[in-house]
VMD Tcl script that draws the C-alpha trace (Angstrom):
set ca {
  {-43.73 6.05 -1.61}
  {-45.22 3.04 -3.87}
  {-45.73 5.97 -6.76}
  {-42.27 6.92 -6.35}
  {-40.89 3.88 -7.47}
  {-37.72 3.75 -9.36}
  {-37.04 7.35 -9.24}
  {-37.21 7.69 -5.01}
  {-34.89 4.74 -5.49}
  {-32.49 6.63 -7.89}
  {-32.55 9.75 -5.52}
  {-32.16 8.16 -2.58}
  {-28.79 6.05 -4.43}
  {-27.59 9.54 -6.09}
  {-27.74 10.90 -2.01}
  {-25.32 7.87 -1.47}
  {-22.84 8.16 -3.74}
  {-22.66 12.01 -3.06}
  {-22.01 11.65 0.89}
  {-19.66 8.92 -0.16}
  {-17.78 11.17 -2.78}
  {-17.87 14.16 -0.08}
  {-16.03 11.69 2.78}
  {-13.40 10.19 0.29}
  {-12.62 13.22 -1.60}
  {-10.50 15.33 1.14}
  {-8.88 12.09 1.93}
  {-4.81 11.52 0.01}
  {-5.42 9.24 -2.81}
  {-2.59 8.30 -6.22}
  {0.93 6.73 -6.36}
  {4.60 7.78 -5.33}
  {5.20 11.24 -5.11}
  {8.96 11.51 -5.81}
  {8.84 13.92 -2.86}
  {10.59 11.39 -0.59}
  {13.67 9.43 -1.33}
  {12.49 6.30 0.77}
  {9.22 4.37 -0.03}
  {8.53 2.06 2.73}
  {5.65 -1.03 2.44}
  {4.61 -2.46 6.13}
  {1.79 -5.05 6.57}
  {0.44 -8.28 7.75}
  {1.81 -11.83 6.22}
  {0.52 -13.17 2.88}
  {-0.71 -9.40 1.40}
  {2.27 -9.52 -1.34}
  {4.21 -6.74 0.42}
  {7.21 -7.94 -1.57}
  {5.89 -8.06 -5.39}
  {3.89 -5.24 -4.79}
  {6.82 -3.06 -4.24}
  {8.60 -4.56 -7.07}
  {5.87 -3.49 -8.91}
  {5.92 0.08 -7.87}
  {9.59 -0.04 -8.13}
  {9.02 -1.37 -11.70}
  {7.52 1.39 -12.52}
  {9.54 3.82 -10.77}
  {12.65 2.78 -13.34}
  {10.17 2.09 -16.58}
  {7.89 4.91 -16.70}
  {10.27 7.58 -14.92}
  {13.80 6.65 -15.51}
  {14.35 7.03 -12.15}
  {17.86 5.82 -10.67}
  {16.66 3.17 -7.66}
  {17.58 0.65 -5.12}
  {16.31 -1.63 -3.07}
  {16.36 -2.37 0.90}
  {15.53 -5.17 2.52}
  {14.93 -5.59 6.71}
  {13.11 -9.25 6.30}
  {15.81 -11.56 6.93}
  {12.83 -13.99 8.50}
  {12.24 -15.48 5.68}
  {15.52 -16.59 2.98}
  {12.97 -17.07 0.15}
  {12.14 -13.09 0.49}
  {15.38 -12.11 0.39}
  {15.65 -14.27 -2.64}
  {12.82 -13.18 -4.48}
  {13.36 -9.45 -4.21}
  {16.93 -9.89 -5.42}
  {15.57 -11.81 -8.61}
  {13.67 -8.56 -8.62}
  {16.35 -6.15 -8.43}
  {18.92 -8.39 -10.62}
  {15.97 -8.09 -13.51}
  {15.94 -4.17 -13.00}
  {19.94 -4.13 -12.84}
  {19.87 -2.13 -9.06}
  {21.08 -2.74 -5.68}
  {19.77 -4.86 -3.03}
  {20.86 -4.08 0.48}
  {20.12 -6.38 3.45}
  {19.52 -4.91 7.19}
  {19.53 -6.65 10.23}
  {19.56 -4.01 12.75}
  {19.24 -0.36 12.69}
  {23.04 0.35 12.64}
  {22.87 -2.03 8.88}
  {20.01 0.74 7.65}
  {21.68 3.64 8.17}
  {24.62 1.96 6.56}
  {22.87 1.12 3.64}
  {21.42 4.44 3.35}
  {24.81 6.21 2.87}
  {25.82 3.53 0.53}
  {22.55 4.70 -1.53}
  {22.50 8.67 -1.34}
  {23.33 8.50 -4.75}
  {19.82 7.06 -5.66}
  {17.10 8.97 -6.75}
  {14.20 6.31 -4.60}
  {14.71 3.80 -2.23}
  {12.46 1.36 -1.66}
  {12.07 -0.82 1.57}
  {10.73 -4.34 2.32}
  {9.60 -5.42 5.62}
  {9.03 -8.28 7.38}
  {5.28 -9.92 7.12}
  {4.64 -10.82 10.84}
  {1.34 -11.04 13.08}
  {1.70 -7.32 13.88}
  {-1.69 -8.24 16.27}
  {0.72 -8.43 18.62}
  {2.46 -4.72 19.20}
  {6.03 -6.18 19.78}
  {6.51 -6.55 16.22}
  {5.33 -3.50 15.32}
  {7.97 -2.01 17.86}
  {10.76 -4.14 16.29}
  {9.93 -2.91 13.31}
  {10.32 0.89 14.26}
  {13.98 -0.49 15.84}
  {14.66 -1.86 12.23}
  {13.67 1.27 10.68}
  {14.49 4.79 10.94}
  {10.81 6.31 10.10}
  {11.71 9.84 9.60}
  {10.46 12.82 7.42}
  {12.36 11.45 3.88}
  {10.15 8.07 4.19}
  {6.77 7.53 3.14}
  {5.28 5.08 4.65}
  {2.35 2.65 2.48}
  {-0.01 -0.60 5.39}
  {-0.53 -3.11 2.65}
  {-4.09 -5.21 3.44}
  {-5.38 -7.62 1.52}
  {-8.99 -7.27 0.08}
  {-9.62 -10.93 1.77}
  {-9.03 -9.65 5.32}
  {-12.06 -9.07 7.78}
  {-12.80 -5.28 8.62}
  {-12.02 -6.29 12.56}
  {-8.75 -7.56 11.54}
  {-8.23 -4.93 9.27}
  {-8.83 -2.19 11.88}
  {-7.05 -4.26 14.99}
  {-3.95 -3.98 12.99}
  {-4.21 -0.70 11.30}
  {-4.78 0.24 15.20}
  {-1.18 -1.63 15.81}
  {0.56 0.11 13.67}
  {-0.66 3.94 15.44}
  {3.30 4.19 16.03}
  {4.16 4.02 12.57}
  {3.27 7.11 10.60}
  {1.11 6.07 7.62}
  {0.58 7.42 4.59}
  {-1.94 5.90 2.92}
  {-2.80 2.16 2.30}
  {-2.15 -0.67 -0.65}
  {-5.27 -3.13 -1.02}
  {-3.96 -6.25 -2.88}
  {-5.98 -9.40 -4.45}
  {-8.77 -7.42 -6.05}
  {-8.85 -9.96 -8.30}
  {-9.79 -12.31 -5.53}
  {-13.07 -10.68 -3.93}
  {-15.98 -8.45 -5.15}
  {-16.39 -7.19 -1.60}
  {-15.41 -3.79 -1.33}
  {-16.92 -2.90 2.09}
  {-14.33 -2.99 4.70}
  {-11.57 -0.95 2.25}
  {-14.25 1.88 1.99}
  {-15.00 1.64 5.90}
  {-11.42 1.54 6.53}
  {-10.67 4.28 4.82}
  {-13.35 6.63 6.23}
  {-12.76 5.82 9.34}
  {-9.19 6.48 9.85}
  {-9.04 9.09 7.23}
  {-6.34 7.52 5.55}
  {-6.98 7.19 1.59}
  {-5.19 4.40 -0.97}
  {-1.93 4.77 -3.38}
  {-2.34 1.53 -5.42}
  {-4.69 -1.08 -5.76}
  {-3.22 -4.48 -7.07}
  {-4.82 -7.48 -9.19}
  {-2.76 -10.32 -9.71}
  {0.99 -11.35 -9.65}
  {2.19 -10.19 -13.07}
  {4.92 -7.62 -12.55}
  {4.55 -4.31 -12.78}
  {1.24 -5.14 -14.87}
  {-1.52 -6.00 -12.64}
  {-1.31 -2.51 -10.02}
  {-3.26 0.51 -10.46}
  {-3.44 3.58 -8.80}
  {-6.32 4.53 -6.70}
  {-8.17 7.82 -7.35}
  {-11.83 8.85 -5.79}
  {-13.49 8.26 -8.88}
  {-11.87 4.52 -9.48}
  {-13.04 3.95 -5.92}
  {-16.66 5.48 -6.65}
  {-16.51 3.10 -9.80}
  {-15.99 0.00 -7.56}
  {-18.62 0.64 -4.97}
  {-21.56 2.10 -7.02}
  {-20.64 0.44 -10.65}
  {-19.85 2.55 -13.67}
  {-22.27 5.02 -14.79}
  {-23.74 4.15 -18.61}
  {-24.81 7.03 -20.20}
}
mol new
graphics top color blue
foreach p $ca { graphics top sphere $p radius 0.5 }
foreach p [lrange $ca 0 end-1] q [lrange $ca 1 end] { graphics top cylinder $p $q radius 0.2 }
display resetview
């Protein structure tokens, strides 16, 4: 209606934000728990898998005094190795190194003193479903892990979903978006998320460690698609 103006257009935007609310809000959203000893980040290459769990890790030790160490099963690359034990030499914890499964379960009972453990993966092209399998040989998934797919806010939706898809033998727990700072196109994390059912721990913004990480929560997410109400 011509007459209706601005107001049908404010209904019919106050109907979209409340069928949006209603499909995000039954869906797992916020940071760690501290229910589970091992905190485990999995993803494509390039997301910043390996500062965003030094972030998190960060955190971990600086907000809750929490007694960690580190894991790492990407021996692909020698700079990762290197630049999560510049990490873990900065927060004064352990850094063990895993080449097979036999090495993780070693380097489990060399942590059970820890109060969180968190592991780095290896960034590979997980479109193909081998490396998703070699990563479930690398890795003991089990009920003490939770599990975090890191996607960048760059990535198509189709890629998004072909390797979220991959990954169906990896139990996840929710996702990481990273380089919000780098788009204002928040389409394909809100389809992604309502289409698996699957909601977001953290949302990161830049490189600065632990500074530029937030967690995600409905209403943030409600903030980013619809803009901030101004009373």
């Amino acid at each position: 209606y011509k007459s209706g103006g601005k107001a049908a257009e404010k209904q019919v935007f106050a109907w979209a934000k409340e069928i949006v609310k209603e499909k995000l809000s039954p869906l797992p959203f916020g940071g760690i728990s501290f229910q589970k000893k091992y905190i485990n980040v999995v993803g494509p290459t390039g997301v910043g898998k390996t500062t965003t769990l030094a972030k998190i890790a960060a955190r971990c030790v600086l907000e809750h005094g929490k007694n960690i160490a580190f894991i790492t099963t990407d021996t692909y690359r020698i700079a990762a190795i290197d630049q999560l034990k510049t990490y873990a030499n900065i927060l004064n914890v352990p850094l063990e190194v895993c080449y097979n499964l036999q090495d993780f379960h070693e380097a489990k009972k060399k942590l059970s003193d820890r109060d969180v453990v968190f592991i780095d993966t290896a960034g590979r092209n997980f479109r193909h479903l081998q490396y998703v399998k070699d990563l479930r040989n690398m890795i003991d998934f089990n009920e003490e892990m939770e599990t975090f797919l890191v996607f960048a806010l760059t990535a198509k939706y189709e890629d998004m979903k072909t390797i979220y898809e991959q990954f169906s033998l990896i139990p996840i727990d929710r996702f990481i978006f990273t380089k919000l700072d780098e788009t204002t196109h928040y389409g394909a994390m809100f389809n992604l998320m309502m289409e698996y059912k699957v909601g977001a721990a953290y949302l990161t913004n830049g490189q600065n460690v632990p500074d530029d990480m937030m967690e995600a929560s409905v209403e943030q997410m409600m903030n980013m698609l619809f803009g901030v109400e101004r009373t």
